[in-house]
C-alpha atoms as one frame of an Amber mdcrd trajectory, in Angstrom:
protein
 -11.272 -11.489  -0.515  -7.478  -9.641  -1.359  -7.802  -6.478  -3.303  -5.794
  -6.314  -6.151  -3.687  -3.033  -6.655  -3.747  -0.803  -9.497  -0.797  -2.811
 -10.863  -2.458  -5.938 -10.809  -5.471  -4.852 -12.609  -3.098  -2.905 -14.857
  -1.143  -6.066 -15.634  -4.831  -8.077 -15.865  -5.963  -5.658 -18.533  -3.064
  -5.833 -20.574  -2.799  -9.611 -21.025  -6.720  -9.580 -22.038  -5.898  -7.167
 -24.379  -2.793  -8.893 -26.105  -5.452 -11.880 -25.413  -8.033 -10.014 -28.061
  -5.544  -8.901 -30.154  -4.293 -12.700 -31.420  -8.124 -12.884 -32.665  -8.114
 -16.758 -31.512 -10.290 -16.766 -28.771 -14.145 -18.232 -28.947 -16.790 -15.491
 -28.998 -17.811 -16.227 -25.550 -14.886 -16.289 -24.256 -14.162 -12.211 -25.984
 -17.331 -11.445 -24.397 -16.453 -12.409 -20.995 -12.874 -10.506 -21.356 -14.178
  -7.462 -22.693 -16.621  -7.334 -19.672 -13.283  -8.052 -17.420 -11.506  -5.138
 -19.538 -14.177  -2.897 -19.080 -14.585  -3.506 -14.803 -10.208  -3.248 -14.808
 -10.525  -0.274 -16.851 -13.301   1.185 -14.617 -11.057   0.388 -11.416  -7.880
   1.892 -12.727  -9.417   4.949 -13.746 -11.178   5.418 -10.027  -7.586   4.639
  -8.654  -5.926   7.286 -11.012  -8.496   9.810  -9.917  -7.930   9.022  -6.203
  -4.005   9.257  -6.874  -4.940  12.604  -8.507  -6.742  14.079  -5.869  -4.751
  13.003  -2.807  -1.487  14.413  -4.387  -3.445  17.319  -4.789  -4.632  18.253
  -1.594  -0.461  17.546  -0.890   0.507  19.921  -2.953  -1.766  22.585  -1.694
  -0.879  21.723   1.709   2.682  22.237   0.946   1.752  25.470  -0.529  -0.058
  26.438   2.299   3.147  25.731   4.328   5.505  27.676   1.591   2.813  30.604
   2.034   3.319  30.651   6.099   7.296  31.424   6.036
């Protein structure tokens, strides 16, 4: 199975939402792309968090390295 990057699911997300927003789509078909939506929007957020922390810990480590000259 590939794993999609944070781009892809980005790009995913915001074609079911210009999807939703024409209003011509059958009800079970919404249904199915708001459940999509809602697992993309899930997996962004847990990348942007990840993101978050690792350039974190890089930016302390560089200040740790500032602190040592």
């Amino acid at each position: 199975m590939k794993t999609e990057t944070y781009t892809q699911k980005f790009e995913e997300l915001t074609k079911i939402v210009k999807d939703l927003e024409k209003g011509d789509i059958a009800i079970d078909e919404m249904t199915e792309k708001i459940k999509k939506a809602l697992v993309l929007i899930q997996d962004c957020k847990q990348s942007l968090n990840t993101v978050n922390e690792d350039v974190s810990k890089i930016i302390d480590e560089i200040n740790i390295a500032n602190d040592d000259y």
